[in-house]
N, C-alpha and C positions, 0 to 999 in steps of 0.2 A: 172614167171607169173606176170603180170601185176596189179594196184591195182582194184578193183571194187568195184561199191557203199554201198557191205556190210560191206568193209574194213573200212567205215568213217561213220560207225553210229554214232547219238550223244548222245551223255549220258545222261540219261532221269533222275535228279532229284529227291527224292521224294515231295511230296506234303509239304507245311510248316503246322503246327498245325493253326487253328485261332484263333486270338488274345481275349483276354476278352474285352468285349465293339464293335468290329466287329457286320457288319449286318449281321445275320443267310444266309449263301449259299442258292443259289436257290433251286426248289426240281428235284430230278433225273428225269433225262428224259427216254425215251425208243426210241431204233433205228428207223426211218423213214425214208420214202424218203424224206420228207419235211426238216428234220436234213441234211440227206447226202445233197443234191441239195444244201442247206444254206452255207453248209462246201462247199461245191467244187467248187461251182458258185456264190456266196456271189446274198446278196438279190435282189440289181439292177439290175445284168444280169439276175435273174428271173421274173422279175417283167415284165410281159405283156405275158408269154408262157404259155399256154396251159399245161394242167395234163399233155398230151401224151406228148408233147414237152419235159419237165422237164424230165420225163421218162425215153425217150429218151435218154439225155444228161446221164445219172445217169449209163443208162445201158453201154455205152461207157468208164465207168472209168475205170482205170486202180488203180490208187492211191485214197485211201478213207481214209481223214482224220476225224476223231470221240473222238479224244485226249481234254481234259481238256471239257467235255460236260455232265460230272455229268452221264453218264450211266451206270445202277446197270445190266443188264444184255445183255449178247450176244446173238442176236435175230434177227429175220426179216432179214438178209442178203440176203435170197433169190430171193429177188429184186432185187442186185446186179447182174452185166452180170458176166459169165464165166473168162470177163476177167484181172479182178482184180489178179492183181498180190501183192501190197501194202497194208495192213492192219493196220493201227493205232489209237488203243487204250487205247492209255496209259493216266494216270492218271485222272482215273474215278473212279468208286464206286465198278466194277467188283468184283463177288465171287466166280465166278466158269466158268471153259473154257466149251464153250457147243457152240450149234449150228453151228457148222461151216462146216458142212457138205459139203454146196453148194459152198465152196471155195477151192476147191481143188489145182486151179491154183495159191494161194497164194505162194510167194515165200519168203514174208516177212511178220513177225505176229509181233507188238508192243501190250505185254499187264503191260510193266512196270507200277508199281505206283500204283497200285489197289488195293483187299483188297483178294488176291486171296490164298486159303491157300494150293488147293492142283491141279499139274498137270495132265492133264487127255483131254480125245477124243480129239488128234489130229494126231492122226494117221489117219486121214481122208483127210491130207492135203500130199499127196505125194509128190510135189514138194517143200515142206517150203526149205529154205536156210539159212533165220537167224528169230530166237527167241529168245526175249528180253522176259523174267519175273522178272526181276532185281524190288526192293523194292515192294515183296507184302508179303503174310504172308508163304508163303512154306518151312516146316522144310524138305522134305524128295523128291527126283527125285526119282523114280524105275527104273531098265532096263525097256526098252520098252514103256515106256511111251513118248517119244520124236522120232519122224520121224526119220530112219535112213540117209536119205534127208540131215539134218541139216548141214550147214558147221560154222556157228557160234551161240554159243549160251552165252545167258546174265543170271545168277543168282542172282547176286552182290546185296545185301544190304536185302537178305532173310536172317531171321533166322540159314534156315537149319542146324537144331542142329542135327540132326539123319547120317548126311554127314561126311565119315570121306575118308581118300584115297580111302582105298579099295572099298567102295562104289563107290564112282565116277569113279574108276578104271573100274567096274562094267558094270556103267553107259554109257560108253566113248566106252565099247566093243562093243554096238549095234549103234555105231556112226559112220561107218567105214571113214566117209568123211570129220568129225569136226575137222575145222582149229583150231578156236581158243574159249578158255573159256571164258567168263568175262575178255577178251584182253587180253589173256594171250594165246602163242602160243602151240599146244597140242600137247605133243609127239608122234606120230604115230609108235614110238618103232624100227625107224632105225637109 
């Protein structure tokens, strides 16, 4: 098999602390279209379109970038078209995975670097392929809680003290299709 663009994800950093004497970070935002349109079409290409137009443009995305934009929670997507495939949200304020209902056709969910402690509803995304929640706060994965879709998934730089083989053994069974762990190749037991 050939490589594909899951195979060259990049490694997503965690956030650095800030410094003593630093200006205070801005304050959190909340998902918009005015956010997305910013992110996907920077200000100048907006500048002179009409709400519908902008709209427009938003509902045609495919990849939605929303990374390093200070949002405490996952919301409002439902303005997004069907046909987003690309989800990126990583290093923000995030606490909890929720709303994502209307993104089914997600095939890629970035929620590194966030402040997120436990995984949950996304079993609502039957097509995911790869999941990055690498550096948030999660001690613990369940069976069942990760799409059995998944073909790479990202952990790396969690806690997860409740993790030990046999668990992610566990874990790995309701995965039928997951290549690789945290870049590491997964045995499929032939």
């Amino acid at each position: 098999e050939g490589e594909n663009e899951y195979d060259s994800l990049e490694y997503i950093a965690p956030l650095p602390e800030q410094e003593e004497g630093e200006k205070p970070p801005p304050p959190p935002q909340k998902i918009s279209m005015k956010l997305i349109a910013r992110r996907a079409f920077g200000e100048e290409a907006l500048a002179g379109l009409s709400a519908d137009e902008v709209a427009e443009r938003v509902l045609a995305l495919q990849h939605v970038r929303l990374d390093d934009e200070r949002v405490e929670r996952i919301d409002n997507l439902e303005m997004l078209g069907s046909g987003v495939t690309h989800l990126f949200l990583q290093r923000n304020l995030i606490s909890a995975v929720e709303n994502l209902e209307s993104m089914r056709g997600i095939q890629l969910l970035c929620l590194a670097s966030n402040k997120i402690t436990e995984l949950g509803n996304l079993l609502c995304l039957p097509a995911l392929k790869a999941l990055d929640v690498g550096y948030n706060l999660i001690e613990r994965v369940a069976p069942g809680q990760v799409p059995p879709s998944v073909l790479y998934l990202t952990t790396d730089g969690n806690p997860l003290g409740e993790m030990d083989k046999g668990r992610w053994d566990e874990v790995f069974e309701g995965l039928p299709l997951l290549r690789t762990h945290d870049c590491v190749d997964v045995d499929d037991g032939g």
